[in-house]
Phi, psi and omega in degrees: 000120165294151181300134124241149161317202108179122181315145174266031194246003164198170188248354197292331180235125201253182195182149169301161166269003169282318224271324185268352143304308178307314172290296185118281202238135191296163163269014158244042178106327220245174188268132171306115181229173168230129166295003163313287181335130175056047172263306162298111193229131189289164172247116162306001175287331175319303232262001190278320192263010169249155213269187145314306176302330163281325195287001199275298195318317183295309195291291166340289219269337186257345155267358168228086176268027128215048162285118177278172199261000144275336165288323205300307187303327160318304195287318184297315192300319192290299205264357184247329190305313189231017199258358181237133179284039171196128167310317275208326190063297173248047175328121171276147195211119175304143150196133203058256165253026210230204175212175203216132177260076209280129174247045216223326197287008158261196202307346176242010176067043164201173161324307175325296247281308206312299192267304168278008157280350200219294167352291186270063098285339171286305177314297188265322171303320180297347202244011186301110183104320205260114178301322177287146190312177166200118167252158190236113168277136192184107175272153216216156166231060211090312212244317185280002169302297212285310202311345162289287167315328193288319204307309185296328201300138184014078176245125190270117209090353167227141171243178165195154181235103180299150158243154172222121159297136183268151187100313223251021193240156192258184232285282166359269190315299187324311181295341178303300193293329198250025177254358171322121176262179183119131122355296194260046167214183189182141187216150171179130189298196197183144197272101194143174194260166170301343198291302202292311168335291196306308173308311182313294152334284231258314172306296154344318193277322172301354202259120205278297165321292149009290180310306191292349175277301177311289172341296187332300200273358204046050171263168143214178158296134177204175176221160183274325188321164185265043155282344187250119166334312184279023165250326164303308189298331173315293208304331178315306207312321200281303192312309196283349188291324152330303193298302195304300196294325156334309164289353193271309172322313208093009211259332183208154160279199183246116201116350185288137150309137196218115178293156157228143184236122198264108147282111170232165176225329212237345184056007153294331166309300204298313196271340148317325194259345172313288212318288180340305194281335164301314194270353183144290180357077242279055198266167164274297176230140171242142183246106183256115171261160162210154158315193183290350188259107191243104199223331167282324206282337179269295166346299186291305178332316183248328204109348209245105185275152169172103212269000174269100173197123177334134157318101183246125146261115210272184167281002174237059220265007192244012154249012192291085178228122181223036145218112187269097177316316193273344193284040154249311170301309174313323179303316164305295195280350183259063137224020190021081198067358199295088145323320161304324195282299167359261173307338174293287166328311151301318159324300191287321164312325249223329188213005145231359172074013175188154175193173208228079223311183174273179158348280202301306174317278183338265186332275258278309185284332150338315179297277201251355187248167162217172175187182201203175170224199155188145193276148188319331197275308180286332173290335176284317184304339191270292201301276265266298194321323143320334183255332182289330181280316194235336178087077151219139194265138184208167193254193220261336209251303202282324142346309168298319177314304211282305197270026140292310182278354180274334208280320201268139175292153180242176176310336204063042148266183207251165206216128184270169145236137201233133192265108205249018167178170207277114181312296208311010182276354206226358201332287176304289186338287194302314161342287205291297192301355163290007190082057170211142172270126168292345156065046177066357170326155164267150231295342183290287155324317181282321171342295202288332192283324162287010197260290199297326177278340164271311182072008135333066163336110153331126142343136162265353154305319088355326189291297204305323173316357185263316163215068136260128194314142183262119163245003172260170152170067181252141177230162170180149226251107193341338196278348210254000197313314185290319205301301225280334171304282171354311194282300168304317198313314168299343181260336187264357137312301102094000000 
C-alpha cells in the first residue's frame, strides 16, 4: 500500500514517500508528514527475536510504503551489513542504574551514520528511471555534514553540499567535513551559527528561480537534513531495536515501558521516537536534554517557543540550536492535522521569533515529553563521573543526556540514554573534564593524550584523519549561499 504525503502547513498536494525523499522539503516550507503514522501498529511481543535489520525493514516498509519490500531489504542489506564495526549496530551497554544506547559506531561516529547510511539508497530507488541529478543541500552543526558526505560521495546522479558554521564545530568534526573526498561533493563554512546555515538552507530550497536554472541543467534539490522524511525514518529503527535487546537482556517484559532520554537539538532523534510510540512501542517518556541553548527545555515547560535569546557556544555544538526544524512536525500531530494552526504558528516563529501553543496543544505535549538542560560545567561533572565511577568513557552531547535523566525523577521504568558520538570527536573538551589541560593541542594531541590517559582506543574513523589531506577550505557569508550551490552543481554535473 502506498504512503502518501503532505506538507504540514497543507493537505492539497499529496506525494509518494519516494517523491517526498527526492524534494526533501514540501514547497510551501513546510515538513512532509503522513496521516498514516501509527494506522500500522507492531506488537511488542515480536521484537525480542528480531535483529536491527530486521526492525529497519518493519519501520521502513510501513512509512515509506512505496517502497517494495525487495527495495527496502535491498537498502537495509547495503547500508547496515558491513559499514558499522559492531554486528549489533546499536549496540545496549549498562551505565549506572540506566543503559546507554551506542548509536556512534558507524563510519563518522555519530548517530547521522544510522539514517545516512540508508539515504542514498533511498534515494537512488526513488530517482529509478529518472534521468534527473539530485544535489543534497544540507547545514550541518557537527555531524550531519561528514555522515552526508561519506553516505553521498560518488553516488552516480547525485551530489551534496554541506554547510558548517565555522568555528563553531569542534577540531574533529571540521576535519571530518574538509578531508572529504569525491567529484560530487563541496563543503564550505559560513560566517554565522547553524540557525543561520540552516535558514539559509531552507530559503534555497524555496527560492524558484534557483529551481529553474537548475531545472535548465536537469538538476533539482533534496536534503540530508531529517526535514527530509527518508532521513527521519531510519531513525525509528534504533527505538525499537532498543526495546528488543532490553527484552533479549530480561531487564523488561513485553509490554513494559521504557523511557528514553535524546540529547537534541534540531529535534529529530527525540521525534523518531515519538514516531515509535505512534507506531506501537511501549515508550513512557522522551526526555528532551539541551545545552545552555535550552530553547527546547522552556518550549516543553512552558508552551512558549521563543528563539530571541543569545547564542551560547558549549562544548556540545551539534546541539547549538535555537530553532529545532522537526518540532514542527510533532506540532501537526499533537494538533491533530490542523494545517492551518500549523502554519499560523510557523508564521509567527518566522516574523516575531516566538509563538505560543494553545492550553491544549501545551497539556498534549506534555503527555509524553519532559526535559531538562545542562550547563558545560555540569556536563563536564558528567563525563568525569562517569569515566571515574563506571569507567566509561562518553563525549559531551551524551553527557547532557545522562544528567538531564539523573535530574528528572523517573516512573520505575527501566530508562534509555541514547549515546549520539563517539567521545574521541571531542577529545580536548572531554581531555579537560577529566581534570587534564589540554594545553592549546590540536584534536591529534588531545587524541593521544586521552588514549594514554584512559587505554580507550580510538576510532580509526577518526585516528586516519591525521594525515589526510584538506580539500575544502571554502568560507563564505550566508547570502553568498546560493552562489556556492550553483557553483557545485556544475562542477559535480559536468
Amino acid at each position: 500500500m502506498k504512503t502518501f504525503y503532505h506538507s504540514t502547513r497543507g493537505k492539497d498536494d499529496l506525494v509518494t514517500s519516494k517523491q517526498a525523499i527526492r524534494a526533501g522539503l514540501a514547497p510551501d516550507g513546510g515538513l512532509y508528514v503522513s496521516d498514516r503514522l501509527g494506522e500500522d501498529r507492531l506488537d511488542p511481543r515480536d521484537l525480542a527475536d528480531r535483529s536491527f535489520h530486521d526492525s529497519a525493514r518493519w519501520v521502513l516498509g510501513r512509512l515509506l510504503g512505496d517502497y517494495s519490500t525487495e527495495e527496502i531489504d535491498e537498502c537495509v542489506r547495503a547500508a547496515y551489513a558491513g559499514n558499522f564495526d559492531t554486528p549489533a549496530v546499536v549496540p545496549l551497554s549498562r551505565l549506572g542504574q540506566g543503559w546507554l544506547l551506542e548509536l556512534h559506531h558507524g563510519p563518522t561516529c555519530a548517530f547521522k551514520d544510522i539514517a545516512l547510511q540508508i539515504l542514498p539508497h533511498l534515494m537512488l530507488k526513488a530517482r529509478s528511471g529518472d534521468e534527473e541529478d539530485v544535489m543534497i543541500v544540507t547545514a550541518t552543526s557537527g555531524d550531519t555534514g561528514k555522515a552526508a558526505l561519506a553516505g553521498f560521495a560518488g553516488v552516480a546522479g547525485c551530489g551534496v553540499t554541506v554547510f558548517y558554521p565555522e568555528g563553531k564545530v569542534s577540531d574533529i568534526q571540521h576535519l571530518q567535513m574538509a578531508t572529504q573526498a569525491g567529484s560530487n561533493v563541496a563543503v564550505c563554512g559560513i560566517e554565522g551559527t547553524f540557525d543561520d546555515a540552516q535558514g539559509q538552507v531552507k530559503r534555497i530550497f524555496a527560492d524558484a528561480q534557483l529551481a529553474r536554472r537548475l531545472a535548465e541543467r536537469n538538476v533539482r534539490l533534496s536534503s540530508a537534513n531529517s526535514i527530509n522524511i527518508g532521513r527521519l525514518a531510519p531513525q525509528v529503527s534504533y527505538y525499537l531495536d532498543a526495546y528488543a535487546q532490553l527484552l533479549r537482556a530480561g531487564a523488561i517484559a513485553a509490554g513494559d515501558e521504557v523511557d528514553f532520554c535524546v540529547p537534541t537539538g534540531n529535534f529529530g532523534d527525540v521525534l523518531a521516537g515519538y514516531f515509535a510510540k505512534r507506531m506501537g512501542l511501549p515508550v513512557g517518556r522522551l526526555i528532551v536534554a539541551s545545552n545552555s541553548n535550552k530553547v527546547l527545555t522552556d518550549f516543553i515547560g512552558t508552551g512558549i517557543y521563543d528563539r530571541r535569546r543569545e547564542f551560547v557556544k558549549t562544548i556540545s555544538p551539534s546541539m547549538d540550536i535555537l530553532v529545532s526544524s522537526n518540532l514542527e512536525r510533532l506540532l501537526y500531530y499533537l494538533a491533530d492535522g490542523d494545517c492551518e494552526q500549523v502554519a499560523r504558528l510557523m508564521s509567527d516563529l518566522e516574523e516575531k521569533g516566538c509563538y505560543r501553543l494553545p492550553q491544549a496543544l501545551h497539556e498534549r505535549l506534555r503527555e509524553s515529553f519532559d526535559a531538562g538542560f545542562a550547563s558545560d560545567e555540569e556536563t563536564r561533572s558528567t563525563i568525569r563521573r562517569s569515566w571515574e565511577d563506571e569507567h566509561v568513557l562518553i563525549d559531551p552531547h551524551t553527557a547532557v543526556a545522562r544528567c538531564v535523566q539523573e535530574r528528572i525523577a523517573g516512573g520505575g521504568h527501566q530508562r534509555v540514554c541514547l549515546s549520539t558520538a563517539n567521545p574521541y570527536k571531542f577529545s580536548a573538551d572531554v581531555l579537560e573534564a577529566l581534570g587534564k589541560d589540554p594545553q592549546g593541542g590540536d584534536g591529534f594531541a588531545c587524541m593521544d593524550r586521552l588514549q594514554e590517559l584512559t587505554g580507550v582506543g580510538a576510532p580509526s574513523q577518526l585516528s586516519f584523519l591525521r594525515d589526510a589531506p584538506i580539500l575544502h577550505d571554502s568560507l563564505c557569508a550566508k547570502g553568498e549561499m546560493t552562489h556556492f550551490v550553483e557553483r557545485a552543481c556544475a562542477r559535480a554535473f559536468k
